[in-house]
N, C-alpha and C positions, 0 to 999 in steps of 0.2 A: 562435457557435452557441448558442441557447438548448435548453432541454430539459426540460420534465416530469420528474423522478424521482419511481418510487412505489416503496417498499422493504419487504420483508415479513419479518421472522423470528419464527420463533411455536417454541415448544418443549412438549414434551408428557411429564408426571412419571410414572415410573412408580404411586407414590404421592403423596398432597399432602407439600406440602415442609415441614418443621417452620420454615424461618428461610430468606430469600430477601435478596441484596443485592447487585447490579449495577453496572455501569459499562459506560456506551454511548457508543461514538464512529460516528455513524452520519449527523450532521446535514454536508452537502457544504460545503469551507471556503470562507471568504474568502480570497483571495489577488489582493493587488494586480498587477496587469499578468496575470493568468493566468487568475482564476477569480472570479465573483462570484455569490454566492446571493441571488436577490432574495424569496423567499421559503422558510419550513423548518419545521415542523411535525412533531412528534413524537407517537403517540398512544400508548399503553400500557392495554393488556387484562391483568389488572384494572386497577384503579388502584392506583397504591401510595401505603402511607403516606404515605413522605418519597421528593419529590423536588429536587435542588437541580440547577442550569445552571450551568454554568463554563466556563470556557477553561483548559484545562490548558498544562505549561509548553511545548511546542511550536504554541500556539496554536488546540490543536483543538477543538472545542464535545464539551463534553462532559454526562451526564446522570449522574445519581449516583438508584440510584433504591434503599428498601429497603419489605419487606412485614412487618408483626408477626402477620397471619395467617399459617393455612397456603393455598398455593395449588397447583394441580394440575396448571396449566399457563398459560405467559405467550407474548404476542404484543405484537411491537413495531413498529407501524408508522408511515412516514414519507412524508410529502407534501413535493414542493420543488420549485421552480423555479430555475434556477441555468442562468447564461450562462458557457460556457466560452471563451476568448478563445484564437484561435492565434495559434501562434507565427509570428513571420514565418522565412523560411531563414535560420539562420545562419552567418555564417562563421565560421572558428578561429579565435578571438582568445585561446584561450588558450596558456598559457606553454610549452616544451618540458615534458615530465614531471619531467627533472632540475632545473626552477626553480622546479616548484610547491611547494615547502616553503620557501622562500625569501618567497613572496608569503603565505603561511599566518602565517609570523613576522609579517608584517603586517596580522594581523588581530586585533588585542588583545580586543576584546570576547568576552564571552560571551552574549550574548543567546541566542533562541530559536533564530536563523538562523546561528549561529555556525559554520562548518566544523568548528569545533574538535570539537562534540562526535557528530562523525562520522566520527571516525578510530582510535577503540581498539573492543576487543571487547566487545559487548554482549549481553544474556541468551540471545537466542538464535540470535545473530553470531559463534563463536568463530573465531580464528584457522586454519585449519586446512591442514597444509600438502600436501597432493596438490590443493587448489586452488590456492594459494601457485603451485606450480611449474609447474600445467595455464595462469597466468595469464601468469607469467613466460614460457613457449612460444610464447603466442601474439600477444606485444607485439613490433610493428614498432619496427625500428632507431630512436633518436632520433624519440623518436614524442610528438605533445601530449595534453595532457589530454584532449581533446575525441575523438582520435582512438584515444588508448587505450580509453574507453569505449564508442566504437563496435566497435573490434576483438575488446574482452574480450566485448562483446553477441554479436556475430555467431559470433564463436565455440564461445559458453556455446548458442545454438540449435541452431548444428549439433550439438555433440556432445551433448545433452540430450534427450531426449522426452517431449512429453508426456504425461503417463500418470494421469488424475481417479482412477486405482481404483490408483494406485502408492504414495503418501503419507496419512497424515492433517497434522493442524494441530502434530502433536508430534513427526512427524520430526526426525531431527538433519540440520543442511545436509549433513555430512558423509559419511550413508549414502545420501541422493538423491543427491548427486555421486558419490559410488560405483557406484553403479545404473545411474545416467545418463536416470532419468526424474524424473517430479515434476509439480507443479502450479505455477502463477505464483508461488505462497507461495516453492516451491525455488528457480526459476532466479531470485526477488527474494537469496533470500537466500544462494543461492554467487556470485551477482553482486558482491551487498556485498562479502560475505568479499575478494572475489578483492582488490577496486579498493581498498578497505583495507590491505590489506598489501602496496600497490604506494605507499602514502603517500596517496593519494586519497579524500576524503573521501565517502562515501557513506552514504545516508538509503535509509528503506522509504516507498512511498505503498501505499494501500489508496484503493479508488474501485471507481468502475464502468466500464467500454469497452462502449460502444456493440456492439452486430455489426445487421450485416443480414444480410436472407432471401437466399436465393437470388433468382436473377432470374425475377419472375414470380410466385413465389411469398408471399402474405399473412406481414407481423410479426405472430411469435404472441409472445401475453400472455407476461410471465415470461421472454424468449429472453435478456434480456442478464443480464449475469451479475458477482459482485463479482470484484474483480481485482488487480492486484497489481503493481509495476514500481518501481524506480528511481530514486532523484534526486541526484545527481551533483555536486560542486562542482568548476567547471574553472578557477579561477580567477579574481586581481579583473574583470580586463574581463568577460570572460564570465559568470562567476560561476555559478549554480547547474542544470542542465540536468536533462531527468530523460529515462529510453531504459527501452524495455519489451524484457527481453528475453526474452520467452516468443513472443512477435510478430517479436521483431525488426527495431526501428523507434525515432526517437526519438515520444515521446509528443506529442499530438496534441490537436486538438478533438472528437477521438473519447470521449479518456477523461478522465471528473470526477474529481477527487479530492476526499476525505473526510478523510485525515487522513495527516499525516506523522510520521513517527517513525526511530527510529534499529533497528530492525525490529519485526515483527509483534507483539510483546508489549508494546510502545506506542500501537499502532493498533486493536487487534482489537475488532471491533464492537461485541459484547459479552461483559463477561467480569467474572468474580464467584463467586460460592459461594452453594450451595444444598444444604441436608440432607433427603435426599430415598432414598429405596430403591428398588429395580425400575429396569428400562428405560428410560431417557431419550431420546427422537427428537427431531429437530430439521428444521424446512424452513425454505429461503428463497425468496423470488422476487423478482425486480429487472426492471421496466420503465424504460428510459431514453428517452423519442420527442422527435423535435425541436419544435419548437415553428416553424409557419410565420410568418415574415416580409413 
């Protein structure tokens, strides 16, 4: 499936900012066999001083942007075209769960793709244990990789809901697991938690899911929306899987990803500091359309 993205985040100061400096992961990745941007386009209202391009160490394209004026308000938008490739059905090839550390031992590298460094606590992934034992509940006897994370998914929906007005971006996993609501951000991140402390390596995507209209009804501008899920390491054969569990589904041609990280404080679209006073608003909008063939 190919697709148009057009991305918009604009933000609005209560005063001009004395000192503005960014960091944006916003451009949709490369990923061989899974995903490819054929074109990506960044604009930035005003202009900034210093801009620099990278690839950071998980591979994501990233913008480094800084202003030596003051500014009053900034808009970042993004033009792309990016072919999403499905997956075909998989079957369980991976290991019982009691042998996936055994197969982990056999992964000496550290690269970017490394399982390894998807399996301790990360900034804003602790360990936490009422998810711990909600995870340990819901795992089938002698159960594999692949099946525990569909189990721990399905589970983490049901008992979960969604709730846009329940969290902000600075919840802790462990008061929205308490709760039992949240937004994609939460159920990404007591997902991790849980499949971590089961041995299981797990990673954050950020991207965008498609949705459609109702039947009948015209796509309006701005309906899809940024999103959040999953990506799983089941093993060598199988190897890295990713499951939305806010949907409840493994991930699809529905949804691009943008960038991956070990959770949200290595993804997050943009993020930075700015000395600035008064009220800060912020909007986004995200169209994703297919592109006919």
């Amino acid at each position: 499936m190919i697709y148009d993205l057009a991305l918009t985040i604009a933000y609005d100061y209560g005063r001009p900012s004395a000192q503005a400096r960014n960091v944006l992961r916003v451009l949709p990745a490369n990923r061989p066999g899974e995903q490819r941007r054929i074109t990506g386009m960044i604009g930035i209202t005003p202009r900034p001083a210093e801009r620099i391009d990278r690839m950071d160490f998980f591979g994501n394209a990233v913008s480094e942007i800084a202003f030596h004026a003051p500014i009053s308000d900034l808009t970042v938008r993004l033009q792309s075209r990016v072919e999403r490739l499905a997956r075909p059905l998989q079957f369980d090839l991976s290991p019982p769960l009691d042998r996936l550390a055994a197969q982990l031992q056999g992964q000496p590298a550290l690269t970017a793709d490394s399982p390894h460094h998807f399996l301790a606590p990360s900034p804003r992934v602790p360990f936490d244990a009422e998810v711990t034992d909600f995870v340990r509940r819901v795992l089938p006897a002698a159960t594999t990789a692949l099946a525990a994370v569909q189990a721990v998914g399905q589970a983490l929906h049901d008992e979960m809901r969604f709730d846009a007005e329940a969290t902000d971006v600075d919840t802790p996993l462990s008061e929205a697991f308490a709760n039992r609501h949240g937004v994609c951000q939460d159920f990404s991140h007591v997902m991790i938690a849980g499949l971590r402390s089961i041995g299981l390596p797990a990673g954050y995507v950020s991207g965008i899911l498609r949705t459609q209209p109702p039947e009948g009804q015209a796509r309006l501008e701005g309906a899809d929306a940024m999103h959040a899920w999953v990506r799983v390491w089941c093993g060598t054969d199988l190897g890295w899987v990713e499951y939305d569990p806010t949907n409840d589904l493994m991930a699809g041609s529905d949804h691009v990803s943008v960038a991956v990280g070990r959770d949200y404080s290595d993804v997050a679209p943009v993020k930075g500091a700015v000395r600035s006073s008064g009220q800060q608003q912020s909007t986004h909008s995200v169209d994703l359309v297919p592109v006919p063939v």
